[in-house]
N, C-alpha and C positions, 0 to 999 in steps of 0.2 A: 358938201362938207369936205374939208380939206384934212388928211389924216399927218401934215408934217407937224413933227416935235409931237406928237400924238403920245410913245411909248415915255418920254421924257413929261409930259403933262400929267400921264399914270402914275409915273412914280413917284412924283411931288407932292399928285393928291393922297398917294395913300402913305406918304412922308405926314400928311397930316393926318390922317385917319386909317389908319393900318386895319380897322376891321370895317371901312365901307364894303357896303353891300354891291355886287355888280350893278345892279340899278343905281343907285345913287351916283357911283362914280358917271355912269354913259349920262346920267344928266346933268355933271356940272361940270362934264366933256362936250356933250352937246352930239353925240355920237349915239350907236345903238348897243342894247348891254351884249350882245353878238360880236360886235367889235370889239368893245371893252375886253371878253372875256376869250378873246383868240388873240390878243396884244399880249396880255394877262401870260397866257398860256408861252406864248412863245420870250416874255421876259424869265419867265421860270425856267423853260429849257434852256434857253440862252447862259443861266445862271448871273442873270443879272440882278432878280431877284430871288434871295438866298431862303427865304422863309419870313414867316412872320411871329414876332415874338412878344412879349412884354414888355415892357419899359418895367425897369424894379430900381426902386429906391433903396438900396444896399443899406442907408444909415437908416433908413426908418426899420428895417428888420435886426439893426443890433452891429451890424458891420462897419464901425464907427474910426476905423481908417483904413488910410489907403496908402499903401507903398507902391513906392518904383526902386524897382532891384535893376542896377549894370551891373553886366559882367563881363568877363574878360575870359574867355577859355581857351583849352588847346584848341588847336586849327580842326584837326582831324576830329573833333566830338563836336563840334561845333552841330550839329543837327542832332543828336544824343541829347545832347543838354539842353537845345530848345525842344524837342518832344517831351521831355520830361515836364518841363516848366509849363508846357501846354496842357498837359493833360492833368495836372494838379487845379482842381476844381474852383480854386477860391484864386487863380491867376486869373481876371479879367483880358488880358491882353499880352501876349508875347512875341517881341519882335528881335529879326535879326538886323543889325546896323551896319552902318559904315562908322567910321568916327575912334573913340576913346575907347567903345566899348562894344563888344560882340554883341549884344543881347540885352535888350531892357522888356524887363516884364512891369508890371502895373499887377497889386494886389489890392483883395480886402479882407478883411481879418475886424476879428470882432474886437478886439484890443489891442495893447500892446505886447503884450504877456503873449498872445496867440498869434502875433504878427513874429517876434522873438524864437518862436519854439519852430513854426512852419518853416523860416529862411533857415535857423541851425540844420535842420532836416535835409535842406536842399541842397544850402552850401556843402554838406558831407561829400559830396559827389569830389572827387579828387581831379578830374578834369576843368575845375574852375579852379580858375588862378587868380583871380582878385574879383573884390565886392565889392560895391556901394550901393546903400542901402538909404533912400530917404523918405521922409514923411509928408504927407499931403497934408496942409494946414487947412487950405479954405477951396474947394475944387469949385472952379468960378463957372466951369463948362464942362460937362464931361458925357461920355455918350453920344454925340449930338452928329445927326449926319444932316447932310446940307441940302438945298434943294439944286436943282439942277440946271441951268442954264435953257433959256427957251427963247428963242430967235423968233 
């Protein structure tokens, strides 16, 4: 048995099934779960793989939209102000850019009312220099990581 693209076929499979069992996974690797589970082991340390988590459907528990906040800040807070946005709980995602805008985060908030009161809180911060703030209408894809190329 041939172990190439082996760690990349691991992650694909458990891209579909995040709680396969070691066995399951080494038989539809074709591999032994020994292998499986020292591939396993070394994508973890590696930090290639980060954890495994749930998949949550944010609108079925009431989280009924979703914002993307740009911002534009001073230079020097520039890492201040993404920490902050990162560690506000209901930020799914916050990035630093190139482009128009320093920083776009992605929220979800249980309306608009609570989408309204969370940014006033944020935007407080005086090292932000401009906002725009928009609504997600219909999110076509969201969450989704990809599988991975296997030669």
């Amino acid at each position: 048995m041939t172990y190439e693209n082996l760690d990349r076929k691991l992650v694909n499979a458990l891209l579909g099934d995040g709680r396969a069992s070691l066995r399951s996974l080494a038989e539809d690797l074709d591999v032994s779960v020994t292998t499986v589970s020292n591939h396993l082991s070394d994508l973890e340390e590696g930090g290639i793989i980060q954890g495994y988590t749930p998949k949550i459907d944010y609108d079925a528990l009431g989280y009924d939209v979703t914002a993307i906040l740009q911002l534009k800040v001073e230079g020097s807070s520039l890492v201040d102000v993404t920490e902050t946005l990162a560690s506000h709980r209901q930020m799914v995602s916050v990035y630093e850019t190139t482009g128009d805008h320093d920083i776009i985060a992605i929220g979800k908030f249980h309306d608009t009312d609570d989408m309204n009161e969370t940014i006033k809180e944020l935007l407080t911060d005086p090292e932000i220099k401009e906002s725009n703030t928009s609504v997600v209408l219909n999110p076509e894809k969201e969450h989704e990581q990809f599988e991975l190329e296997v030669e």
